[in-house]
C-alpha positions in Angstrom: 139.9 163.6 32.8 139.4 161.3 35.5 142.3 159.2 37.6 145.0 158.0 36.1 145.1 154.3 36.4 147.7 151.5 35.6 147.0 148.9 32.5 145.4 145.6 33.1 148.7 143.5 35.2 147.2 141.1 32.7 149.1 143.2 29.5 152.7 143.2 29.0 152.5 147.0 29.1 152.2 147.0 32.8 153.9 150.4 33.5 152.1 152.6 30.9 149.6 154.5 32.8 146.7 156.3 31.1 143.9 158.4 32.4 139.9 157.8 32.2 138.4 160.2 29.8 135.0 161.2 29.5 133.5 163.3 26.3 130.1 164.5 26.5 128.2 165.4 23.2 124.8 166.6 22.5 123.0 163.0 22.7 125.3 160.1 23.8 128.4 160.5 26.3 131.7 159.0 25.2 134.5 157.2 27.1 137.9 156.0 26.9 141.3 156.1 27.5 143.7 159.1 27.0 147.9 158.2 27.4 149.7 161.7 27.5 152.4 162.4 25.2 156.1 161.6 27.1 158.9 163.8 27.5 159.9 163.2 24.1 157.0 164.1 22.3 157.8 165.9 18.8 154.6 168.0 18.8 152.9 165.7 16.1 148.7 165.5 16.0 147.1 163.9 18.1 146.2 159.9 18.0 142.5 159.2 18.1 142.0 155.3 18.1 138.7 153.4 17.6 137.6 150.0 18.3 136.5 147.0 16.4 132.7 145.5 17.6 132.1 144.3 21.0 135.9 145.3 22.0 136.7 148.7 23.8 139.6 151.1 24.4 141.8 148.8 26.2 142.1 147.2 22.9 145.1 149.1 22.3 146.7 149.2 25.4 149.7 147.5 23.7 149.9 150.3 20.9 148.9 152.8 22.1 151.8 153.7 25.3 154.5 153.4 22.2 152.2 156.0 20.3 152.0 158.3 23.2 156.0 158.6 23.2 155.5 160.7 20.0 152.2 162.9 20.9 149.0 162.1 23.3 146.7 158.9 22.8 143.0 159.0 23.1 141.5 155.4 22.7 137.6 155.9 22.6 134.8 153.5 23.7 132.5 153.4 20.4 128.8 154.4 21.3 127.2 151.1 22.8 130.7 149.5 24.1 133.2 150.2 27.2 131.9 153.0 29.6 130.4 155.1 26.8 126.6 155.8 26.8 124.1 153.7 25.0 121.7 154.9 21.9 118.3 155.6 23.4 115.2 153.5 23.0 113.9 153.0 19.8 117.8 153.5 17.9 119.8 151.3 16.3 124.0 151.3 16.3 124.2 152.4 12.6 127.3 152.6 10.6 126.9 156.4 9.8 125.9 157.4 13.3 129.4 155.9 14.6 131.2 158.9 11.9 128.5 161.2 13.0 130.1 160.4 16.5 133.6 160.8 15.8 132.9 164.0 13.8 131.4 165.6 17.1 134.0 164.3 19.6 136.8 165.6 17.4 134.6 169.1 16.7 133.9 169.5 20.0 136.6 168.1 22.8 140.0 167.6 20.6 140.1 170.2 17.6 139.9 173.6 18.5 141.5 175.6 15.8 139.8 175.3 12.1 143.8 173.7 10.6 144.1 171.5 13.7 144.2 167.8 12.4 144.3 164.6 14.3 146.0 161.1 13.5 142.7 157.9 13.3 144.2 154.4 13.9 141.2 152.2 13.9 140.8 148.5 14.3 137.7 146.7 12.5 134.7 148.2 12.8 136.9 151.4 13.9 139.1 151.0 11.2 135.5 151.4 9.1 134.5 154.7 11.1 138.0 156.3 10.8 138.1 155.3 6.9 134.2 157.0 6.4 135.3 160.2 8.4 138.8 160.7 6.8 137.1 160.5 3.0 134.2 162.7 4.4 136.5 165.6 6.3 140.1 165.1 4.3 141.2 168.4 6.1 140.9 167.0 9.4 143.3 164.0 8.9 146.6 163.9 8.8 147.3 160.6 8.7 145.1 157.3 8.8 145.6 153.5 9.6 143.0 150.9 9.5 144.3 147.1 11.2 143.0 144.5 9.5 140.2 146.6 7.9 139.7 148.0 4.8 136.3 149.3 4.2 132.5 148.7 5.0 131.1 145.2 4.9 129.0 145.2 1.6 125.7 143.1 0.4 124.6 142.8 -3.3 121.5 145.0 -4.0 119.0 141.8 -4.2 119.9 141.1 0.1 118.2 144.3 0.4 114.8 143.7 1.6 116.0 140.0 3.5 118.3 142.2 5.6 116.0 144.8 6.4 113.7 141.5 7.6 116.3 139.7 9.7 116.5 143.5 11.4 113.1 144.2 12.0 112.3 140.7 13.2 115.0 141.2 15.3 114.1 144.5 17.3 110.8 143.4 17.8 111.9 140.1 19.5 114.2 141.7 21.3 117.6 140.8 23.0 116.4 138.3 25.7 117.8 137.8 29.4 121.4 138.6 29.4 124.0 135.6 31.5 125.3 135.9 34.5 128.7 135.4 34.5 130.5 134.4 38.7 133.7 135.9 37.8 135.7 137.9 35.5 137.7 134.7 34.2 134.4 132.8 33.0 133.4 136.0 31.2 136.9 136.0 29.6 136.9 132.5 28.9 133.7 132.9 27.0 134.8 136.1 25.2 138.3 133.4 23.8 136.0 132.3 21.3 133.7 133.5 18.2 134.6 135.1 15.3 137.5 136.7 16.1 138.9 134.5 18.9 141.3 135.8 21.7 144.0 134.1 23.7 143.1 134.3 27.5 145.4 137.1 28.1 144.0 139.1 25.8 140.6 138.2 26.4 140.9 139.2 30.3 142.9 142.6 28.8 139.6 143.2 27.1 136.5 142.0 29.6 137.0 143.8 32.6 135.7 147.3 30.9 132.6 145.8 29.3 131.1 144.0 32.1 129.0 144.9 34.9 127.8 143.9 38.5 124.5 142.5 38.3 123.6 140.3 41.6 126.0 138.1 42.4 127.6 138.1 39.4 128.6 139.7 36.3 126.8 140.4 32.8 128.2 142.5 29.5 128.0 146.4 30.1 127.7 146.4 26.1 124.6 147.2 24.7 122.6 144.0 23.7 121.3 145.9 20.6 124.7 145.6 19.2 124.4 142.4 18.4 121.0 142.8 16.6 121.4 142.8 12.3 122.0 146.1 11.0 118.8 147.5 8.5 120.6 148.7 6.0 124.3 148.1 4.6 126.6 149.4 1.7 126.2 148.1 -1.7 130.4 147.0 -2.4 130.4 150.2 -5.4 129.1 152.3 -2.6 132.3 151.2 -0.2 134.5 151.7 -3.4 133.3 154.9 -3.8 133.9 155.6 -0.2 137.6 154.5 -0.6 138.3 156.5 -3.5 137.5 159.5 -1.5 140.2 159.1 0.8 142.8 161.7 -0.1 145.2 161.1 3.1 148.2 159.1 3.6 147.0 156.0 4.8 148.2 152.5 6.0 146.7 149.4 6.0 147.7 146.5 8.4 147.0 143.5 6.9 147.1 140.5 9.2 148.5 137.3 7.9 145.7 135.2 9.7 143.3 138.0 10.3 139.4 138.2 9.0 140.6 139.8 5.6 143.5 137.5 4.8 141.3 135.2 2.2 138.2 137.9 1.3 137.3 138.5 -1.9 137.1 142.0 -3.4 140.3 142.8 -1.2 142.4 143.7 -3.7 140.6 146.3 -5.9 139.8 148.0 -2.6 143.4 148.5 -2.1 143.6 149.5 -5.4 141.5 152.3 -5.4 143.3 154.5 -2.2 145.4 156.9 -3.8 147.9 157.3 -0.9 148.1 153.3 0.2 150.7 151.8 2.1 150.6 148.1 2.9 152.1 146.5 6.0 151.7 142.7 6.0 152.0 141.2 9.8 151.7 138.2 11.6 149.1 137.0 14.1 145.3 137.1 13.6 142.3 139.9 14.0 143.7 141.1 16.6 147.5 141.1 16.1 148.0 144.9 17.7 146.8 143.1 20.9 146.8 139.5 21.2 150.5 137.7 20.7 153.6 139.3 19.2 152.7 143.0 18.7 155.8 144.8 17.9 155.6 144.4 14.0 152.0 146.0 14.4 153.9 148.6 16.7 156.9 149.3 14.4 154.6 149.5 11.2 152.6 152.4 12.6 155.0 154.5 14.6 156.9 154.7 11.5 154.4 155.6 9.3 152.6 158.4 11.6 156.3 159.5 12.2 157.1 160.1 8.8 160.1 156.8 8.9 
C-alpha cells in the first residue's frame, strides 16, 4: 500500500480517504484504490470492484467509502486503464485475459485461505469480468453485483470473420498520434461526451487518473490499444451459457437511462440467473457515480449486507 490520499474535492465524498494499492502478478502490474473497513466493520468479505472501459478505480469513489463502513474496499484499475500496467507488444485487451486477471489478483494478494471468499461489484465491462469469474470459480464468491451490465456483448456466428477483419486491419494501422490536451478540464470536457456521456463533475472525478504529462500538456495514460476492435466475441448462447453458470446470489442494477434500458435479449438473460435480484434505479450508465447515487448505494449495501 502506498499513501493514503483524499477523493477528488471534485466528488461529494470529500472526506473518505483511501490508500494507493499496487498488485504485482506474473506479467502485468495492477493498481487501484483500497478504502479500509471503519470502526464498524461486521467482518463480512472483502469488496473487490472493477471498472467499466476507459474508466478507472475512482469510478466508485461514491460507492465505494459507504461499502467500506461494512468491510475493506479494493477498487482495481483493469489491465490497460488507471495506473495499472499495459499488455505487452504484440497483445490484445481480451475479454478472458481481464478474468484471467482477476483470478490471479484474488489468488495471489487478497485470498489466502482455500474458503476465503470475496464480494465483486462491477460496472460494465467490470460487471462482464466479475460475472465470467463468479460462474467460472462459484466458491470464491460470495456475493455478486453487476451495474448496468448483465453479460458479454454478443455477435451472431456470420460477424465472425468481418470482426476478426476490422481487428486485424486495425493492429496493423495502428493507434496514431495521441492529442495533447493543456489542462485537465479540456481533457474532462472531452471525456463529457461519447457513448456513455458524463456530467463535468463526474468527468473531472474520472480523468485525472488516466492522463499523463506529455510536454506541455497532457495525453490519456490508457492504453491506445484499448480502443482497437476486439478479434473475437461471444456468440449470445455462449453468454447464456455463461449466465446460467452463475450459482451466487447476485444483483443486477438496472439503470432507468443506462446502455441496457432498451436492448434486446435482456430479458431472457435475467431469466436464466438462478439467484437474481433486480434493482431498477435512476440516472444513466453511470448512475453509481454521476448524479443522484444513493439509490445505487442503498441497493447494494443492502444486498451484500444480507437487508
Amino acid at each position: 500500500m502506498n499513501d493514503i490520499a483524499e477523493a477528488p474535492t471534485s466528488s461529494p465524498v470529500r472526506s473518505a480517504q483511501y490508500q494507493e494499492a499496487d498488485w504485482p502478478l506474473r506479467y502485468i502490474s495492477l493498481s487501484g484504490l483500497t478504502w479500509k473497513a471503519g470502526n464498524s466493520a461486521t467482518g463480512t468479505p472483502p469488496v473487490v470492484m472493477l471498472h467499466g472501459w476507459l474508466d478507472n478505480s475512482l469510478t466508485f469513489v461514491r460507492l465505494a467509502p459507504e461499502l467500506a463502513r461494512q468491510t475493506t474496499v479494493h477498487a482495481i484499475d483493469m489491465a490497460g486503464h488507471g495506473h495499472s500496467g499495459h499488455r505487452p507488444a504484440g497483445q490484445n485487451y481480451l475479454l478472458m485475459d481481464y478474468v484471467a486477471d482477476l483470478a490471479e489478483l484474488l489468488d495471489t494478494h487478497l485470498l489466502t485461505g482455500e474458503d476465503d471468499q470475496v464480494d465483486l461489484v462491477g460496472h460494465s465491462l467490470g460487471g462482464i469480468v466479475c460475472a465470467l469469474y463468479a460462474a467460472a470459480f462459484p466458491e470464491r464468491v460470495r456475493r455478486l453485483v453487476m451495474i448496468d451490465s448483465l453479460g458479454a456483448l454478443s455477435r451472431p456466428a456470420e460477424d465472425t470473420i468481418p470482426q476478426l477483419r476490422r481487428a486485424i486491419n486495425k493492429r496493423l494501422a495502428g493507434s496514431g498520434r495521441q492529442t495533447i490536451y493543456p489542462n485537465l478540464e479540456t481533457a474532462a470536457k472531452a471525456r463529457e461526451g461519447g457513448l456513455s456521456p458524463l456530467s463535468p463533475e463526474a468527468a473531472l472525478t474520472l480523468t485525472p487518473r488516466n492522463m499523463k504529462p506529455e510536454g506541455e500538456g497532457l495525453v490519456w495514460r490508457t492504453d491506445p490499444r484499448l480502443r482497437h476492435p476486439t478479434p473475437m466475441m461471444m456468440g449470445e448462447e455462449q453468454v447464456i451459457a455463461s449466465l446460467k453458470a452463475i450459482a451466487t446470489p447476485t444483483l443486477f442494477v438496472r439503470a432507468q437511462e443506462g446502455l441496457l434500458a432498451a436492448r434486446k435479449g435482456i430479458d431472457l438473460r435475467r431469466e436464466v440467473i438462478q439467484n437474481l435480484r433486480v434493482a431498477d434505479v435512476p440516472g444513466g450508465h453511470h448512475c453509481h457515480l454521476d448524479g443522484d447515487t444513493a439509490p445505487v448505494t442503498l441497493a447494494v449495501k443492502q444486498f451484500l449486507t444480507n437487508e
